[in-house]
N, C-alpha and C positions, 0 to 999 in steps of 0.2 A: 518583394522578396527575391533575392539572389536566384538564379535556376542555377539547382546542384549536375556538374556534370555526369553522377551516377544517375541516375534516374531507377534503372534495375539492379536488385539485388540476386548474385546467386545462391541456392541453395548449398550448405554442405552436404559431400555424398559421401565421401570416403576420407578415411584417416590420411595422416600425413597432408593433404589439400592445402594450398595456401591459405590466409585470412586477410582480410582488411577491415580491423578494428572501426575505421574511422567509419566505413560504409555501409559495416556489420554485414560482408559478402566473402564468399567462397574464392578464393585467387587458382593459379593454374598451381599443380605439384611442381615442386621444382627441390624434395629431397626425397631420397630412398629408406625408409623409415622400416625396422627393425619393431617389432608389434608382440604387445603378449595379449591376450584376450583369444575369443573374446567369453566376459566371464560374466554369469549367470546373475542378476542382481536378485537381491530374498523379495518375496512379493509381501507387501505388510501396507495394505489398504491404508490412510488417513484419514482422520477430518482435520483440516484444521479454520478457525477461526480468526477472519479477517475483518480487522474495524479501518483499512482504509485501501487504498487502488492499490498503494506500494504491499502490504500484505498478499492481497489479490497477486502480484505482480510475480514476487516474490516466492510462492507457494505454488505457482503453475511454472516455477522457472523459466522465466521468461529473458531474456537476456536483454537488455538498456540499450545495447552497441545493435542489438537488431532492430529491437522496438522500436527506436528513434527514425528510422529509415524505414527501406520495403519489407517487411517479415514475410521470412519467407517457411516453406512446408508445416511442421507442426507447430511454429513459433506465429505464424499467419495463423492457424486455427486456434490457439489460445489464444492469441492476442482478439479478435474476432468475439472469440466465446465469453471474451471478461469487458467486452465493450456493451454486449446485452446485458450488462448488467448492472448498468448503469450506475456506478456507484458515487454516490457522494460522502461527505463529510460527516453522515447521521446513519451511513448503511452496514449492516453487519452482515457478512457474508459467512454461512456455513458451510466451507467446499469442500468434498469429497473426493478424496483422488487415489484411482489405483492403479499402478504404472507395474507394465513390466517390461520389463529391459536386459539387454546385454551392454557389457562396456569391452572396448580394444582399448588401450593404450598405447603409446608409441614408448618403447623400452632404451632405445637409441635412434639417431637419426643421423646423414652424411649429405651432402646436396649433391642433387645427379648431375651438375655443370658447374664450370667454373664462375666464378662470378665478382669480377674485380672490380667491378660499380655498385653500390649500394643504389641506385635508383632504379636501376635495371632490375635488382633482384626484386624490387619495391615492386615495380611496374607488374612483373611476373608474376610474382608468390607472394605478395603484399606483406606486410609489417612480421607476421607469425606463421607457426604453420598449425594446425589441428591436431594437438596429443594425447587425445583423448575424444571417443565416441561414448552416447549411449545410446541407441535405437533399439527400437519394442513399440509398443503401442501403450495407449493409456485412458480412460474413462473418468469425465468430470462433472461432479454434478453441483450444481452451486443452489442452495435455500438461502434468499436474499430475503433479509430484514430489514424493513425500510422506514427509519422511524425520523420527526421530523419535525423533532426539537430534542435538545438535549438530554433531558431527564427524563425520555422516552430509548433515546442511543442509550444511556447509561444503566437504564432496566435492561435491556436487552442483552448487555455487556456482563453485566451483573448474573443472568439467569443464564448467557452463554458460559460462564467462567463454572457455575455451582455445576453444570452439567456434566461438560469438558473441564478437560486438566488440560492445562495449557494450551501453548498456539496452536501445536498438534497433538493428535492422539490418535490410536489403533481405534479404526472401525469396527464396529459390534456390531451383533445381529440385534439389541438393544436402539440400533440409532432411531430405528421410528417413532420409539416410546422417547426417548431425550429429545428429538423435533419438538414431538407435539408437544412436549412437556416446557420449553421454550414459550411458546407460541401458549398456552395456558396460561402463563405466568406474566406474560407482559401484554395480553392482547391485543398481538403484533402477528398479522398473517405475514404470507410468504411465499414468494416466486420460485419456482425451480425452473432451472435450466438447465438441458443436460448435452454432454459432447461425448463423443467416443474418435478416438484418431488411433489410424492404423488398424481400424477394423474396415472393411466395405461390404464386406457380407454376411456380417454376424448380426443376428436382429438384438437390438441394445434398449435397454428398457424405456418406456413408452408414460411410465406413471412411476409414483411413488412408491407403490406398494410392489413393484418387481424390481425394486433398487436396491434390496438388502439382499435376495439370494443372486443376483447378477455380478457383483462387488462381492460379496465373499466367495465367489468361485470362478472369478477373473482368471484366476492361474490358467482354468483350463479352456480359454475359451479359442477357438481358434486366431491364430492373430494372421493374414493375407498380405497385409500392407504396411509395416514396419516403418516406422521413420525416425528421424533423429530428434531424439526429445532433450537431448544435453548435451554441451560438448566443449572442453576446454580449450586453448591454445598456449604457444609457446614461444616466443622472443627468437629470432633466425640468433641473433647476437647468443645464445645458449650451445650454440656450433660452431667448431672449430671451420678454421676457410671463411669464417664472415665477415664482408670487407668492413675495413677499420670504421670506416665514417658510420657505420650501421646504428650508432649509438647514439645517435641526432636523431635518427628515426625514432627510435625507440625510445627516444626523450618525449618526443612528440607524442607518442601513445599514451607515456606516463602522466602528461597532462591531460590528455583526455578521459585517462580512466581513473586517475588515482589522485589521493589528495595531495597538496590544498587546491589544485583546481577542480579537478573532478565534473569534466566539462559534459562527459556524456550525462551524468546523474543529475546537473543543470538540466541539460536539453528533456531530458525524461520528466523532470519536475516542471519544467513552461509549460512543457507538450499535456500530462495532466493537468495544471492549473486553469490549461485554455479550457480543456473537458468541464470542468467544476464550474468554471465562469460561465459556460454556456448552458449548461445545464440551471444556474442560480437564478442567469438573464431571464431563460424561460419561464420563472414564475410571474417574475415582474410583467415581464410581455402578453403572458397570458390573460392576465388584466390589465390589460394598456397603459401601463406605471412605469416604463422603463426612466422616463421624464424624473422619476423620483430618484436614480439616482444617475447621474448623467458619467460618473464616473467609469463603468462597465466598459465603453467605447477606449476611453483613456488606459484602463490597464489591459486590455486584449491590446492594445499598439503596443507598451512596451514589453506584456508577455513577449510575444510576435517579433521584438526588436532582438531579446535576449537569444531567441532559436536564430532569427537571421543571422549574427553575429557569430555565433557559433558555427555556423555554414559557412557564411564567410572564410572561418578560420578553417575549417575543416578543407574546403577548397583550396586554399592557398599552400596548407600542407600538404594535400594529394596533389599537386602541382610538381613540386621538386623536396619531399620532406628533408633531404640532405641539405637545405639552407636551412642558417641558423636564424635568421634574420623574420621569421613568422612570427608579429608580438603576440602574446593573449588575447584575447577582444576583452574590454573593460566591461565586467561584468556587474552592474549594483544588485545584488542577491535580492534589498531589503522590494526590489519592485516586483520579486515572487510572490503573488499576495494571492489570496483565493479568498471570494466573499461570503457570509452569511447574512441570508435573508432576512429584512430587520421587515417586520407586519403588524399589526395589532388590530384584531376583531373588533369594532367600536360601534356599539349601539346609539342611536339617534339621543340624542336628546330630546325630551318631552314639556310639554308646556305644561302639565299636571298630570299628577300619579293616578294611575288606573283602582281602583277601587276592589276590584275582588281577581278570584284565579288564581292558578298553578303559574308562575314562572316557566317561559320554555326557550329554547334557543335555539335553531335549525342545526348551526355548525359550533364546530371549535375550531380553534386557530391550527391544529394539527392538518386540516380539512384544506386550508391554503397551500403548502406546496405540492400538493395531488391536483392543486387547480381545480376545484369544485367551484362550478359556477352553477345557476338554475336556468335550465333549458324549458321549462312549464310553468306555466301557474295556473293554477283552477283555482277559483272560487264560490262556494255556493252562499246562498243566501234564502230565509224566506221574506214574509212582508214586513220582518222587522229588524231583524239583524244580518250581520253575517256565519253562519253556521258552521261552515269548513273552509280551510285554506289546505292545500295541497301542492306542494312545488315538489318538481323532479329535477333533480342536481347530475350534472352530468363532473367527468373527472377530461383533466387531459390524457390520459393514457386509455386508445381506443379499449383494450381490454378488461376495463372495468364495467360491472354491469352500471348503470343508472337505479339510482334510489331515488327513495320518494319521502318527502318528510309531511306527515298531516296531522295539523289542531283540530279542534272540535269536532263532530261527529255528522253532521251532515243529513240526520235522519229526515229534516220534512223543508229540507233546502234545496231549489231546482238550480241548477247548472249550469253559469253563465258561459260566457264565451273563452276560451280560452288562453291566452296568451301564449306564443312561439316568441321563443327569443331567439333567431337567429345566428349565426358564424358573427363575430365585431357587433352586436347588438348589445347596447345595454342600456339601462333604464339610468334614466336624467331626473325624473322624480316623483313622487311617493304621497299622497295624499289621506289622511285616514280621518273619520270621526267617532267619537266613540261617547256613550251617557251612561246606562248602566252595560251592553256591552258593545260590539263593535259593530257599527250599522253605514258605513260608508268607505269604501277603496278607491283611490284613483292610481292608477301607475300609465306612467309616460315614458316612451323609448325616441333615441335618437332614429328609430324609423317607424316607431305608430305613434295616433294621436292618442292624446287623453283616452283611457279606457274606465269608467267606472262602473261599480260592484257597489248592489246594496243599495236599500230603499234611504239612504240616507244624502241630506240634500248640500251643503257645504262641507268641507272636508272642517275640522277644528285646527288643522298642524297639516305644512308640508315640508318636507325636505327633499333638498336634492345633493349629490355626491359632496365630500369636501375635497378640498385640493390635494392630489394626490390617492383621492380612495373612491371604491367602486362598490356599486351595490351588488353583497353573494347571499343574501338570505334575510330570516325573518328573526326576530324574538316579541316576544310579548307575556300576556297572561289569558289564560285557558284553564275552561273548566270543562260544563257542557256545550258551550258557545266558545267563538271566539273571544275575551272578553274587553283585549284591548290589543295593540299591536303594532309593532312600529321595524323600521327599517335595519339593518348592521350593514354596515361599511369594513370593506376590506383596506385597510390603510397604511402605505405602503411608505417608509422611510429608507434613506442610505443604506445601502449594505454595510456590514460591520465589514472590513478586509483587513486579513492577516495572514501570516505564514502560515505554510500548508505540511502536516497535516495540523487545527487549533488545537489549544492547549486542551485537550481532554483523553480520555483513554484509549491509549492506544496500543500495541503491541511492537512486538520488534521482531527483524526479520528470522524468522525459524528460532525464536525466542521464549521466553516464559512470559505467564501471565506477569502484567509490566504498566505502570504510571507514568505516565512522561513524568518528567521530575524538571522545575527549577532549579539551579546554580549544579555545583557540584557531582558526580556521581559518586559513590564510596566504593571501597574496596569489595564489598557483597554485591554490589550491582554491577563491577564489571566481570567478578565471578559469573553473576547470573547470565550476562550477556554472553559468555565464552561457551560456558555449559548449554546455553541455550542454544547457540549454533553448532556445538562438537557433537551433542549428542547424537540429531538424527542424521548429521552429515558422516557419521563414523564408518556405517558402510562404503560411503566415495571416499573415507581419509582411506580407508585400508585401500582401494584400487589403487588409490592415487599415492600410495606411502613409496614405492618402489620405487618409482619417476627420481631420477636424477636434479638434487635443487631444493625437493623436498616440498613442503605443502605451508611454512612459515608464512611466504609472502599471501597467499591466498587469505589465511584467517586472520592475518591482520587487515586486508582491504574488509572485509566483510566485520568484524568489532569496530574499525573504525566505523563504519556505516552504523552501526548498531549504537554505538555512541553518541553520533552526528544525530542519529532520529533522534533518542532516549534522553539528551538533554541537551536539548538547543541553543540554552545559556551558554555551554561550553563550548570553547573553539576547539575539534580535534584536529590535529597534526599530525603525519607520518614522516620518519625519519629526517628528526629536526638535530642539529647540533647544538646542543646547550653544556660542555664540557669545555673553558678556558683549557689554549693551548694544544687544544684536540679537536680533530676535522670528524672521528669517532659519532654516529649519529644514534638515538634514543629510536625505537620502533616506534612509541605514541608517546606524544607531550601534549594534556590536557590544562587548557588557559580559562582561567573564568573571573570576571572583574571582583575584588573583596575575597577572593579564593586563594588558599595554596596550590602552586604546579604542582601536577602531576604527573609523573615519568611512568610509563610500562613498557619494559620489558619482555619477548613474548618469546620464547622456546620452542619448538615440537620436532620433536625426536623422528628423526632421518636416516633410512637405511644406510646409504652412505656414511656416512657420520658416526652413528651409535650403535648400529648393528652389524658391523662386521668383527670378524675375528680379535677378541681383545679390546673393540672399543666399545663396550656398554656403557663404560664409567666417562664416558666421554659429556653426555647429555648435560649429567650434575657437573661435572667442571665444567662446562657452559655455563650454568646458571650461578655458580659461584661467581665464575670470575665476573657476571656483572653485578652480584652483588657488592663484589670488592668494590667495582668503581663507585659505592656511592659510603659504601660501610670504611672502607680504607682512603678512599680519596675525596671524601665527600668537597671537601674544599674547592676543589676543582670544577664543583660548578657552577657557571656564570651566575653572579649576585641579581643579576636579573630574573632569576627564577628561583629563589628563596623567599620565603620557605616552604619546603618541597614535601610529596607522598612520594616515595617513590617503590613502585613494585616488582617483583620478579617471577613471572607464571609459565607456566611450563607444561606437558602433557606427553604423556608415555603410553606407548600403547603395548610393546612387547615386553613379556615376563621378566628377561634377564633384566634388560633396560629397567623397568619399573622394580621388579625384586631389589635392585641396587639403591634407587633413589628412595626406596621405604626405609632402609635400615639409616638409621641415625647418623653411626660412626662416619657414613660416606659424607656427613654436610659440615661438619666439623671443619671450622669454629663455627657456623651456625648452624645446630642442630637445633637447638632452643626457638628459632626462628622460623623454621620451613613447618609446614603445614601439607597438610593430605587429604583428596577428596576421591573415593573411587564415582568417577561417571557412571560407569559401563559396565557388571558382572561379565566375567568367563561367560564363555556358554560353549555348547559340542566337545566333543572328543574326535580323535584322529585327526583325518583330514578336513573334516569340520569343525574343527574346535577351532574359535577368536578368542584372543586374550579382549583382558578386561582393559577400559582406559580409564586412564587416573591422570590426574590434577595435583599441579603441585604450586606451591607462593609461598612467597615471603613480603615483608613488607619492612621498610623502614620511615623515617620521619626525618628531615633534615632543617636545621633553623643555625639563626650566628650561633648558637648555643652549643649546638653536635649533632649528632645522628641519635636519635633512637629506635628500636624496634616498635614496629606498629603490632598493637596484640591484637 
């Protein structure tokens, strides 16, 4: 692997700071930044429900462009605090999170020197500069559900969703009764882990039961140590004076962060799938089976190849980003793969059926990726059979206690010798004989000899491991004796590997309850995806709504994302050109094999723009005019993408603004066609009153045939 010349990342401390995207570090000031804040964020505690890292990821706002490199101050302590937790492919995470915060904004900005080299400026104040702070402190506490097979995940997913609404929801003095009422219902325990940042001297709770009144009265707790828990940036290219070439730089970034490359969300994706594959290897290992599937070594190389590659690139661009001549690195997506554990619990086979007894079985296949092996075995016997079997199972995770699983009863059976199964010890093979019930044991390890148990003088059956599987426990039949009894093998096959996260249920980022979905997504699921992310982002739209540029480009990068998870079938693209005779580009153009394109168009109402004197009605002719382009010009676009959905959504958040786009007359000739969804109620009076936000679309349909309206 390449050595990156960054090695250290800085912290951001103050607004206006340089940034470098590519290193996810703090660069020197290098403008004079004009600031309104800083302003008081509402404190409204969460939980929300995460079924994979990227949720995790997501929901502690964690930022891609840091996490891929050194994370540094509060981004170092979440990232930290969400690696205890080890989550895989089957783990449902309940996190709780209550932030409090201020935000500054940068209002305008001017550079404090001249700067007639884009590389220079690069070198100094890197790619952007910081326009935006949020610093406060914030409390996490994560109940990890750790289930470990599928139809154990999808209980849990199931009795998380009937608890909770949605990805998030407001904390209640309720949540301990909803825990435990989880954990009831799927008899699935649960880890907690808890973080507080930007406290140092506040005692933070210690147990469960001080986590409901510590979290509903966060507001008042003292906060000492403040740090930056979020923080936007800004393109130098958004300033007047930025030398011309700057736009090569900033090309470079848009490849890193935005689609169709989207090189940082790659790097973030290897960097987890390496997690997952080491975490998977670990079961296999833990029973000396890695042999089973040799695979593991093969895809951690080209994980490993995909991140190097991307260094590479990233290197070469922090070198001189004002050469045009940096190719992509050749990316093959499909060797993203993350594996699932393929086992099967396999009882011995027997030379004849035991004759009386209860059926019993030490483990279940759930029991295997906790790594339950047996650490003991006792056996008692008196002069004629054997009376009790007792084995103690240890887990790989030091924190769990040791159980003990015992047959028969032991009342007038003296106590042989014991068996220790050592660290790498395991037993080669298994001797048993049984008449009416079971009067002879031998067991054999790769480091003691033959051990046998029981007045009984030839074994009838022995076995030893098959290829690829290990001995984890007992089954047999049990009444008051033991009455017969034989070995299970843990049997370990290929890992299944596939894109991460598999096809099962998952959520989407700061989204609703949500199915990944084959082929297509429809016009109600990319609703849901908008709504999903505008809602609890509505407090940062309104900080961020002032900001010169507007907040457009942002929630299209994040519905693309939400897309890209939500149906993977589907190729998402951002501003693609698909209009003959026009260089004019589409915000999303959604591709899927046997499918119609898909065009979205995406809106959102900008102080600039729509909110000053006289232009309210500005927004709707926005949205008009591109419906024109497909209602009046439909013709115009390339036969390569027919036949088409194509859509138009939009979002208002101030009164005049929205008052306008509610009345009909304003859509005229399509009034019959736009539709209405209020997100958000009013709420306050005076200087605390927030308008409400609303949702606005239309849809058409396009074939050789014409345009029609989508109802």
């Amino acid at each position: 692997m390449g050595k990156e010349e960054r090695l250290e990342t800085t912290a951001i401390g103050a607004i206006g700071v340089g940034y470098n995207t590519f290193y996810g570090t703090a660069m020197n000031n290098v403008i004079d930044p004009a600031t309104s804040g800083p302003v008081q964020g509402a404190f409204e505690p969460l939980v929300h429900i995460c079924t994979s890292r990227q949720d995790v990821m997501n929901a502690l706002n964690i930022d891609a462009s840091v996490s891929v490199n050194s994370p540094w101050g509060s981004f170092d302590d979440r990232f930290k605090f969400m690696s205890l937790l080890q989550i895989t492919t089957t783990t449902v995470v309940i996190l709780v999170e209550a932030t409090l915060g201020t935000t500054t904004t940068v209002t305008g900005a001017t550079f404090n020197d001249s700067f007639k080299d884009s590389l220079t400026l690069y070198k100094q104040g890197g790619d952007s500069y910081v326009s935006s702070i949020t610093s406060g402190g914030q409390f996490l506490a994560a109940y990890s559900f750790r289930a470990y097979d599928e139809e154990t995940f999808e209980s849990i997913v199931n009795s998380a969703d009937a608890t909770f609404s949605g990805f998030s929801t407001q904390f209640s003095a309720n949540f301990d009764t909803e825990i435990q009422s989880i954990t009831n219902t799927t008899s699935v325990s649960t880890d907690i882990n808890m973080k507080a940042i930007g406290f140092t001297k506040t005692r933070v709770p210690q147990t469960a039961n001080e986590l409901v009144p510590f979290v509903l009265n966060f507001n008042t707790v003292p906060m000492d140590a403040p740090q930056v828990l979020e923080f936007g940036t800004t393109c130098y290219t958004a300033l007047d004076d930025c030398p011309s070439n700057f736009s090569q730089i900033n090309a470079y970034k848009q490849q890193y962060t935005e689609s169709p490359s989207m090189l940082v969300d790659i790097d973030y994706m290897a960097e987890s799938n390496l997690n997952i594959i080491a975490n998977i290897a670990s079961i296999y290992d833990n029973y000396s089976m890695r042999s089973a599937d040799p695979d593991f070594s093969t895809h951690v190389t080209n994980t490993q190849a995909i991140r190097d590659s991307i260094a590479t690139w990233r290197r070469n661009v922090d070198k001189d980003p004002t050469n045009p001549n940096v190719s992509l690195p050749t990316i093959d997506q499909t060797q993203l793969v993350v594996p699932v554990a393929q086992f099967a619990l396999v009882p011995a086979s027997l030379s004849r059926e035991p004759r009386t007894g209860v059926p019993f079985g030490d483990l279940l296949e759930k029991d295997i990726p906790r790594g339950v092996l047996p650490s003991t075995i006792s056996i008692q016997s008196d002069d004629n059979w054997i009376t009790e079997l007792a084995t103690t199972y240890t887990t790989k995770d030091p924190n769990d206690p040791p159980f003990v699983k015992t047959n028969g009863h032991g009342e007038t059976g003296g106590l042989n010798p014991i068996i220790q199964l050592g660290p790498g010890e395991v037993v080669t093979q298994i001797g048993v004989s049984w008449s009416m019930f079971t009067n002879l044991v031998q067991i054999t390890t790769n480091r003691q000899p033959t051990i046998t148990y029981g007045p009984g003088v030839n074994p009838i059956q022995t076995w030893s491991p098959p290829q690829n599987g290990c001995f984890v426990g007992w089954a047999g039949m049990c009444g008051t004796l033991v009455d017969a009894l034989w070995p299970v093998w843990a049997v370990f096959y290929p890992a299944s590997w596939g894109p991460n996260p598999p096809d099962i249920t998952h959520r989407l980022k700061k989204g609703l309850s949500y199915v990944r979905s084959k082929g297509m997504p429809t016009l109600d699921n990319i609703l849901d995806i908008i709504s999903g992310w505008s809602i609890p982002m509505y407090p940062t739209l309104r900080q961020i709504y002032p900001q010169k540029g507007g907040w457009e480009g942002w929630m299209q990068v994040n519905i693309a994302l939400g897309l890209t998870q939500g149906f993977p079938d589907t190729k998402t693209y951002r501003e693609q050109s698909v209009w003959d005779g026009s260089n004019e580009r589409v915000d999303l153009l959604l591709l899927c094999e046997g499918e119609p394109t898909q065009i979205v168009e995406l809106k959102c109402e900008s102080f600039y723009q729509d909110n000053g004197s006289g232009t309210f009605k500005t927004f709707v002719r926005a949205m008009k005019k591109d419906v024109a382009k497909i209602v009046v010009n439909g013709d115009a676009l390339n036969p390569l993408y027919k036949p088409a959905l194509f859509f138009v959504i939009g979002l208002t958040m101030v009164d005049e603004v929205t008052n306008y786009a509610l009345n009909p007359t304003s859509w005229i000739p399509y009034q019959d066609a736009i539709r209405h969804t209020r997100l958000i109620g009013a709420s306050g009076t005076g200087p605390t009153y927030v308008p409400a936000l609303w949702l606005h679309y239309v849809g058409y349909s396009i074939t050789d045939k014409g345009v029609l309206q989508v109802t």
